[in-house]
N, C-alpha and C positions, 0 to 999 in steps of 0.2 A: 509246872507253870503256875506263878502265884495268880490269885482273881484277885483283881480291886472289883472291892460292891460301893454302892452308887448312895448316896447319901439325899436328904431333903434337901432344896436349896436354901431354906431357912434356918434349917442346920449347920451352914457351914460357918456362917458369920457367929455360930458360939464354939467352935472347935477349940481345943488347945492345939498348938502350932504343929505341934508333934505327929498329932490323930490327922491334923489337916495334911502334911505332909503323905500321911503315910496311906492316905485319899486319892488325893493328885499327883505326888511327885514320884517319878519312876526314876531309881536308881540301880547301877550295875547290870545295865543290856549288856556292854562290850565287853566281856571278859576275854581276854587272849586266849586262843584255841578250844572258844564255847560257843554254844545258841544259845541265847537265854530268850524266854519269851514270858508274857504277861497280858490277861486276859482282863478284861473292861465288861462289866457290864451292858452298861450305854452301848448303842449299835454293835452290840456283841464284838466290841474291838482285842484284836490282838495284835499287841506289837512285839519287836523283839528286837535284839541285836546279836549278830553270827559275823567270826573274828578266827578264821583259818589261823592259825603261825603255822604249822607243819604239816600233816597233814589235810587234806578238803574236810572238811564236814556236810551231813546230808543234811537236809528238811528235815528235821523232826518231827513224828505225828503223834502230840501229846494226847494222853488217855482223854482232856477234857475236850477235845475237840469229838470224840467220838464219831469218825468216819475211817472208811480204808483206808486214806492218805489224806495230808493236809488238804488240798485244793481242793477235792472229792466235792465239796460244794461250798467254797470259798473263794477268792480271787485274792492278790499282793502285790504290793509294790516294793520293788526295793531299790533305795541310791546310797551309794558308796560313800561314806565320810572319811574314806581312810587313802592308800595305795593302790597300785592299778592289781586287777585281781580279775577274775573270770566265772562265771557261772553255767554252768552246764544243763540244760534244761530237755530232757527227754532226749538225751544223746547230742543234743547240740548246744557245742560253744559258743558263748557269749560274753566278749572282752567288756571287763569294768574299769572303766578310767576312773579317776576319781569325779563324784557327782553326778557321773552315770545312771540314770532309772532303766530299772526292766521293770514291764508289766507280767504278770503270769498271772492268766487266765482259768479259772475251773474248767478244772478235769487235766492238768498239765498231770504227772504221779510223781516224777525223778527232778531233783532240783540240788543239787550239789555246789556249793560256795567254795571258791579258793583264792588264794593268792600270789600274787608273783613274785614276792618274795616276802623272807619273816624276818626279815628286816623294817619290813616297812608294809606292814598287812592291810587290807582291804577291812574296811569296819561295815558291814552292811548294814545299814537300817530299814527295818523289815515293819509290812501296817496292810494289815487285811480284816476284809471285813467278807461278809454273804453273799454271795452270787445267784443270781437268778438266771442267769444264762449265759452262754459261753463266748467267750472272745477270744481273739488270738492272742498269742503273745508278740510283745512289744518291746524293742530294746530303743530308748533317748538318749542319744549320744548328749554331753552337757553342751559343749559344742554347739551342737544344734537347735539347743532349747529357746521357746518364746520369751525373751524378758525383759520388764519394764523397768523404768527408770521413778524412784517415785521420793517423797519428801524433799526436804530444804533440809541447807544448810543452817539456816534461823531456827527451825525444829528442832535439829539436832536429831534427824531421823531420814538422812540420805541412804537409800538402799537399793538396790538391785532385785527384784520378787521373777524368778523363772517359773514357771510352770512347766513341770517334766509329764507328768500324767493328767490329763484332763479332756474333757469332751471336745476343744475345739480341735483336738488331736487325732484321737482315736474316740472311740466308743470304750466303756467301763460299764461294771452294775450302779456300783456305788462310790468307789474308788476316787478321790481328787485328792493331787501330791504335788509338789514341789518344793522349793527352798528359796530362803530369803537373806541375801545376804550384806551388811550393813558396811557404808565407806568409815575409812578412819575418821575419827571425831564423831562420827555422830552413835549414838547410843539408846535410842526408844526405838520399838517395833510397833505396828499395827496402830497408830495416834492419831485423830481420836479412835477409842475404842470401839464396840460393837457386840451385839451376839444374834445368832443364826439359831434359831429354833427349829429350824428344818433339818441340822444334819448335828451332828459332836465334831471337834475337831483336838487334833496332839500337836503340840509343840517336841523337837527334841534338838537342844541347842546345843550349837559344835563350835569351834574354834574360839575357844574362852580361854585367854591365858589360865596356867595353875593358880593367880595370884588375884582372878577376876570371879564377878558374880554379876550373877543378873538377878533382880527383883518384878518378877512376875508378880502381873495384880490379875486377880480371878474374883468368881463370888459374883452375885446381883449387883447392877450398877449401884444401887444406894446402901450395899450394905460390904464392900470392896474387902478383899483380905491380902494377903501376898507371900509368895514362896522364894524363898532364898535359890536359886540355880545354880547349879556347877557345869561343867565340860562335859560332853556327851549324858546329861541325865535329858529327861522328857515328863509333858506338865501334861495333864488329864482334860482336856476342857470341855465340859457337860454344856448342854445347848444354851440353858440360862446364863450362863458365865459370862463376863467379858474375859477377854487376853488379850494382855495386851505389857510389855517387860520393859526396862532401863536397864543397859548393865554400866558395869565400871568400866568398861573397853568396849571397843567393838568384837562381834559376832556376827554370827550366823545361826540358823535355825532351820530344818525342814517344817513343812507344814503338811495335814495330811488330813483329811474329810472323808466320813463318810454319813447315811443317811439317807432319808426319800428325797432331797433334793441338791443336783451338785451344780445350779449355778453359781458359780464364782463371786457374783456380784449383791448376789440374793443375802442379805445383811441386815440387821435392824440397828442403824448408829444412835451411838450415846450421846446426849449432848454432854459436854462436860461438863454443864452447869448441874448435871442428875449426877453426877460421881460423889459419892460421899465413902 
């Protein structure tokens, strides 16, 4: 499991693109018929991506997490960016459609990912953070998920924002997740920008043509920098940060928080006049 360590925020605005990159930008979670996971500093985040083709794969319980089994004192979220697939959680079945969230709760121990066919595999996107007490587990059909309707066409940032895991749902430690996904034409996420000192938050952007990018701006609002994006990679974003992306097509994105505070709304917006 690789660490990303955490940088000064006055540091990041002298990076070479490279060093910044290799800071923020999380590549090759999905590998076909792997877990791949990666540890974060900042609210001790771990995310990952687990991708059945043949056989299931289990939970891994990497030496850096240093407990008897992952959850042991942890909680996660997972939604499916892929094919319909199934999760098995302490002996019990749990069908993944695509965009599907499970919750899984500290102290779960068995957690097995598969798919329903390798033809067309289930990609899980995996984002856990510290528990402090026990919930149950949760499965959000996408189907059933809360979602709003938000931007303009003039913006050019028409999107659809679901909420699959969050407090007005169930209860979580720290845990808030969902996905946001953008109509044809329009192309910026998250405008104007913003950043939350109270918790960190991951971007991990899906459905990007092979032939598409998105330009993520991160950094202090007055001192702004930006990461080039591909198809299933994912962006780091440290409390001080804004995020906030443009791509060349439309997308989608999950979004995913954790920290001592998970209201939703709880935000310190940027004027744009402060973006430099």
């Amino acid at each position: 499991m690789h660490i990303h360590e955490t940088n000064h925020p006055r540091n990041a605005s002298t990076l070479h693109p490279e060093q910044l990159r290799a800071e923020f930008l999380v590549s090759g979670l999905f590998a076909p018929g792997a877990a791949s996971f990666r540890y974060w500093e900042t609210d001790r985040t771990i995310l990952g991506g687990i991708v059945p083709v043949g056989a299931p794969i289990v939970l891994p319980n990497p030496a850096e997490v240093r407990s008897a089994f992952f959850l042991e004192r942890r909680e996660a979220g997972v939604i499916n960016l892929g094919g319909p697939g199934r999760i098995t959680v302490d002996g019990a079945v749990q069908a993944m459609e695509p965009f599907d969230a499970l919750y899984l709760g500290r102290g779960i121990k068995a957690v097995t990912f598969a798919s329903n066919s390798a033809e067309q595999p289930a990609r899980y996107y995996f984002l856990s953070y510290p528990a402090h007490a026990v919930h149950p587990l949760r499965h959000v059909a996408f189907k059933d998920a809360k979602c709003d309707r938000l931007g303009t066409r003039e913006g050019a940032n028409e999107r659809t924002l679901c909420k699959l895991i969050h407090p007005g749902a169930f209860p979580t430690c720290q845990l808030v997740m969902g996905l946001t996904r953008l109509e044809p034409g329009s192309v910026w996420n998250t405008m104007p920008t913003h950043t939350h000192l109270r918790r960190s938050e991951v971007y991990c952007y899906f459905n990007l043509p092979p032939d598409a990018a998105v330009f993520h701006f991160m950094g202090q609002p007055d001192a702004t920098r930006h990461l080039v994006v591909r198809d299933l990679e994912a962006v780091l974003s440290p409390p001080w940060s804004v995020h906030s992306g443009v791509g060349t097509a439309s997308y989608g994105f999950v979004w995913g928080m954790g920290g001592e505070n998970q209201d939703f709304a709880d935000i310190d917006p940027v004027d744009p006049r402060r973006i430099r």
